[in-house]
N, C-alpha and C positions, 0 to 999 in steps of 0.2 A: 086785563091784557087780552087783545083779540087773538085769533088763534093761529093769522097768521102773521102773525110780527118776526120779525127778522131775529138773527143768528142770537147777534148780542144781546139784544132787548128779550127776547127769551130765555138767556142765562143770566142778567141782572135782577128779573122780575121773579124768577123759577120761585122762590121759595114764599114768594107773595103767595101765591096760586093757593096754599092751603092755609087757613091760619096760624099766625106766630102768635108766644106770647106775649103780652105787653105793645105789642104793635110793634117790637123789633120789622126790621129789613130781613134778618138775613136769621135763620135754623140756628139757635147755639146750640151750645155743645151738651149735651146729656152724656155724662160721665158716670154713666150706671150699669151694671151688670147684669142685673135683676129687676124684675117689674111684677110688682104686685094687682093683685086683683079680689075685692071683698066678698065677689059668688063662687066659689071653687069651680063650679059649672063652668063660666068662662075664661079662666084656664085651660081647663081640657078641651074647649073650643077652639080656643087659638093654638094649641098643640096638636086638635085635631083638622084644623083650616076654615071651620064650619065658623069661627067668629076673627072677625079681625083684632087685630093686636099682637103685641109684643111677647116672645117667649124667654128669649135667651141672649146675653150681648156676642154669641159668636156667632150667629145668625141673623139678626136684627138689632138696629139702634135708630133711634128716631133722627139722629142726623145725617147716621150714615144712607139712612131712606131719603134726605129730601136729597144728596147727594146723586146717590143713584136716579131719584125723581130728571135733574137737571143733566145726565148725562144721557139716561133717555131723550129726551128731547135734544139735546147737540144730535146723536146721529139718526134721530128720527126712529128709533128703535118702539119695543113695545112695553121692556122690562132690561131692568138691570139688575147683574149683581157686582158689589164693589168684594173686594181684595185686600188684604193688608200689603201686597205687595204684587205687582205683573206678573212677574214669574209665580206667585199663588192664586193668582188666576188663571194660567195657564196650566197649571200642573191640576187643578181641580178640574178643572174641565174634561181634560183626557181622562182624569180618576175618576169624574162620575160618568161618563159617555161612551165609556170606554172597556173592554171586557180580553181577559185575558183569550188568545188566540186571533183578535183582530187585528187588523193591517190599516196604515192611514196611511197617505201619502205629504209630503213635504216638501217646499221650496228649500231648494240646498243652500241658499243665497240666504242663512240665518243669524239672529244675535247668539251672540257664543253662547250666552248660558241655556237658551231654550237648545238650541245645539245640541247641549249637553243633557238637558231633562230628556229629552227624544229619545238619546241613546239607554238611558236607565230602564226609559220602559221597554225598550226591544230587549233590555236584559230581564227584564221582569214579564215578560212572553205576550208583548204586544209590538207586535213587528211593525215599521216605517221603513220608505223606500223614500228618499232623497234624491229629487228632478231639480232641471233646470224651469224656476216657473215663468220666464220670460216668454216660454214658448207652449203654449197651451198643447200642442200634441206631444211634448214629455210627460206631460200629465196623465194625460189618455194613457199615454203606452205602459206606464205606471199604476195602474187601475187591476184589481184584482177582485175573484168572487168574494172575497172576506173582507175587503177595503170598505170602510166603514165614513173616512173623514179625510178631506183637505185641507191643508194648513198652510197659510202662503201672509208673508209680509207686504203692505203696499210695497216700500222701497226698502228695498234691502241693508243694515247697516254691518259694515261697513262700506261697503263698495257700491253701493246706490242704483243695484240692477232694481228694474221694475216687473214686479210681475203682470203676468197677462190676465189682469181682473175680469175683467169684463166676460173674455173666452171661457175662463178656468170656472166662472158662477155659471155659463150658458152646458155646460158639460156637467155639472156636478146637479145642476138643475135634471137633466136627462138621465143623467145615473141614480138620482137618488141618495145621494150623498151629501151630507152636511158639510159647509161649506165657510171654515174659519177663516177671519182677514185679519190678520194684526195691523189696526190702522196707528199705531202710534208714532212712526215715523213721517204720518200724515197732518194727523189727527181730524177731528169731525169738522173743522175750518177747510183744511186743504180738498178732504175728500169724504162720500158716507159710504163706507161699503154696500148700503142697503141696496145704491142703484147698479150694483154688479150683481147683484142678488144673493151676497153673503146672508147666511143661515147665522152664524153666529160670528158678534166685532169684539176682539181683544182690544182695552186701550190700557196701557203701563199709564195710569195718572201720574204719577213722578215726573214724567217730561213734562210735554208741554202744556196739557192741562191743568194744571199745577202751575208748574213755568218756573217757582222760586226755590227750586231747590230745596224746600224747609219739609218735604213730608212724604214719604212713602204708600202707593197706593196703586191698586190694577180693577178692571172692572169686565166684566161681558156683559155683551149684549146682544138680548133676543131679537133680530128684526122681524120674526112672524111670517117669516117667507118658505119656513123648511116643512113639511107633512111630519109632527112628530110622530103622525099615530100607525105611520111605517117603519118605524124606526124601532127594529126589537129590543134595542138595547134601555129602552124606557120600562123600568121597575112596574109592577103592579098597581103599588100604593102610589106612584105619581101620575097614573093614567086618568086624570079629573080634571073636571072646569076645562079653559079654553086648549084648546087642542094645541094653537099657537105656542103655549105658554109651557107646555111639557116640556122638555128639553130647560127651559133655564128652572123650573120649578124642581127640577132632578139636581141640576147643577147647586143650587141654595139648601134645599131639604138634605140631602144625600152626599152630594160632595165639601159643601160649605161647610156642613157639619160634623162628618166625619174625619177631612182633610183639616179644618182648624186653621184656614188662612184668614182670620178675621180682618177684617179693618176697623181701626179705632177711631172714636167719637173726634177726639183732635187733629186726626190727620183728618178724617173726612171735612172739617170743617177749613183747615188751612187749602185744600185741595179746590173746594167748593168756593172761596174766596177768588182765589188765584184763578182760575176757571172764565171767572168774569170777564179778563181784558183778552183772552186766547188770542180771537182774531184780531186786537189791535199790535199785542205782541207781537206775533207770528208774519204781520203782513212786515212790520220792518223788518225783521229777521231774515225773509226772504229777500229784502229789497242788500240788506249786509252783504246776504249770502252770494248774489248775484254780483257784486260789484267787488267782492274776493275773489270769486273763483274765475271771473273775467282778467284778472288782475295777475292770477298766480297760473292762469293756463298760456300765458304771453311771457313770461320769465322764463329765461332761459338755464336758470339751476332750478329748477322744475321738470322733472321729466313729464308726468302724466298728473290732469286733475278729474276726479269722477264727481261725477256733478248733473242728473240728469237735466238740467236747466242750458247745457252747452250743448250745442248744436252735432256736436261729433262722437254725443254718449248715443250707445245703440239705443237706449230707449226714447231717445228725444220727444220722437214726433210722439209715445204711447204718453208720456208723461202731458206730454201737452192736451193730449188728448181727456185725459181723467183730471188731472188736477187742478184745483184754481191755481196753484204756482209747484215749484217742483221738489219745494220741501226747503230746509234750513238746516241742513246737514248735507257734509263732501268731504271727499279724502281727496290725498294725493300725495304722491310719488316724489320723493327728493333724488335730483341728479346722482349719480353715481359719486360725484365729486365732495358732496356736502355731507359731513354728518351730523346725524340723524339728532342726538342729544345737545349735542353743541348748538343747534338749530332751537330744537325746541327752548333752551337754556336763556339764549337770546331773547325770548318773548314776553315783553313785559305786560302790555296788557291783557294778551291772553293768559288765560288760566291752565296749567298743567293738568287736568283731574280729570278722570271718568266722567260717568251722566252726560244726559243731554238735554234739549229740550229746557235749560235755562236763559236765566235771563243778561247770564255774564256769558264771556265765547271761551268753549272748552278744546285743548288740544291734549289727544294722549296718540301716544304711540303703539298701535293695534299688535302688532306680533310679539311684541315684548310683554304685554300685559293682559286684556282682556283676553286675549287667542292665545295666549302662550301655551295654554296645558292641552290645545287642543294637537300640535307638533306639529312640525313641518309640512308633511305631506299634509295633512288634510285640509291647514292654511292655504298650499298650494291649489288644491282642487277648487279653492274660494277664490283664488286671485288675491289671495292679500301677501302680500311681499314684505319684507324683514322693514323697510323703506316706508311704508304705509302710514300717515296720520290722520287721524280723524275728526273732522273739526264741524263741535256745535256751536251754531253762530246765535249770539245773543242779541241784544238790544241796543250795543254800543253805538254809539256816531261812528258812520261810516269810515272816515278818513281817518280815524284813531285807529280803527282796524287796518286798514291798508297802511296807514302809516307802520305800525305793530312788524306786520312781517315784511314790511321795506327794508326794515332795518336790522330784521333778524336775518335774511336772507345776503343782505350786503355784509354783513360779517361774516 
């Protein structure tokens, strides 16, 4: 495979690139915990970096490496590490980057649950300041002498603000600040954080790259763009080889292993599968997405639909500007006249359930669920109203879905 082959053909071929055995296509699954070695010497090689190989399955697995292999390459990164789950690669990342007394700053516009990890560590004496990140000088004004890190979603879930990537990497570049993008509402089809100059890309593989619902899994990655050898908060023992590479070699050695968010051999490999068709997926999903929300912003027991792909979302033009499309995900607002359950009750082909980023269309009702524990007010501060549903648009034929809520909406 030449080097510069396109999206997909670099993630159907990935695992060619090294060899398999038996001539398989595709990494299977190593279901092993342990990996033996006949020179005792090369054990303590690979425990001390000096030889390559396998130490331990919560730090390395030969599939969950060509996984990570192939997710490098989706966002043009340098190094990855996978996750048993998003939110365990988020929480590792602050836990090894991260040092009691420092401050980071955050897009307010967050998924609840990372919402809620944010707050734990300000309880646990690592302070965060929550901006508005549409606008790159809330950021700024947000910026402290102990502020260590930015943390900013492409599009915001639920309410689909966009942040100011582009500003927010051009500032963080000049500060010296490591510079986190959760591209998973994007994913490495829609958008690469690399070319905003994110320092480090969260992806939830559970969504969309994934797609099928069947397997839990999160990754970072290093794009080689951040100075780690400025960065005090990098350990002694991980100050070696590429300078690039410090920072996720902290995050693997240090975080991965002390935190214990492993990923396992069968998710990786279902993930790694599903991975393949991203951008075939995802390009109908946006084509659904756009001809719902076209559909449901023209009905009149609809108040409001957020959708940055609509011309009247404040982000329009920025969305336009970053992304190949504006994502496959939107909420929106039911008339004061309709209710809310009665509504959703009516929906036969969509699906009632949490997750995104499948390949069926998801509707849940944001403030009664996912937000609920986070209470009123601070729902409020987000714009998500009691009225709010969340809808991830899957792969369906178009007019089953239009049709779906024609007639959920006519009852």
């Amino acid at each position: 495979m030449h080097e510069s082959a396109g999206f997909t053909t670099s993630i159907v071929h990935s695992d060619r690139l090294d060899p398999i055995e038996h001539g398989s296509l595709h990494k299977p699954v190593h279901a092993t915990v342990a990996y033996g070695y006949e020179d005792a010497r090369d054990l303590a090689g690979v425990f001390q970096g000096t030889h390559s190989g396998y130490s331990y399955g919560r730090q390395v697995n030969p599939t969950v490496s060509a996984l990570e292999r192939k997710v490098s390459r989706m966002e043009n990164g340098v190094a990855t590490v996978c996750f048993g789950t998003g939110m365990g690669a988020i929480g590792t990342l602050l836990f090894a980057l991260l040092r009691q007394g420092d401050h980071f700053v955050s897009s307010a516009f967050l998924f609840g649950n990372t919402n809620s990890l944010f707050q734990s560590f300000h309880v646990h004496g690592i302070d965060v300041a929550f901006v508005d990140a549409t606008r790159v000088e809330a950021v700024a004004a947000a910026i402290r002498p102990d502020t260590r890190l930015v943390f900013v979603e492409t599009i915001a879930n639920p309410r689909t603000q966009v942040s100011d990537l582009a500003h927010i990497g051009d500032l963080c570049r000049d500060r010296g600040l490591v510079y986190v993008v959760d591209n998973t509402m994007t994913s490495p089809w829609l958008f690469q954080p690399v070319t905003a100059d994110a320092s480090l890309i969260v992806n939830s593989l559970t969504k969309y790259i994934g797609g099928h619902g069947n397997a839990l899994g999160g990754a970072v990655t290093e794009t080689g763009r951040f100075d780690w050898g400025a960065f005090d908060n990098i350990y002694d023992t991980y100050r070696t080889g590429d300078t690039r590479r410090w920072g996720i070699q902290q995050i693997r050695k240090k975080g991965l292993r002390d935190f214990g968010a492993a990923m396992g051999p069968d998710a990786a490999h279902r993930i790694a599968i599903g991975s393949e068709t991203l951008a075939l997926r995802l390009e109908r999903q946006c084509a659904n997405t756009r001809a719902l929300t076209e559909y449901l912003d023209a009905h009149d027991r609809v108040a409001k639909v957020y959708y940055p792909g609509l011309p009247h979302h404040p982000e329009h033009d920025l969305a336009r500007e970053l992304f190949r499309h504006p994502g496959a995900l939107f909420s929106f607002e039911l008339d004061d006249g309709v209710d809310l359950f009665a509504f959703l009750n009516r929906l036969r082909v969509v699906v009632k359930s949490s997750n995104l980023g499948d390949n069926r269309t998801l509707a849940i009702p944001v403030a009664h669920t996912i937000y609920h524990e986070m209470g009123p007010g601070r729902r409020a501060s987000m714009g998500i109203a009691d009225s709010l549903i969340r809808i991830s648009v899957g792969i369906e034929d178009a007019d089953d879905l239009v049709g779906d809520f024609e007639q959920a909406l006519a009852g």
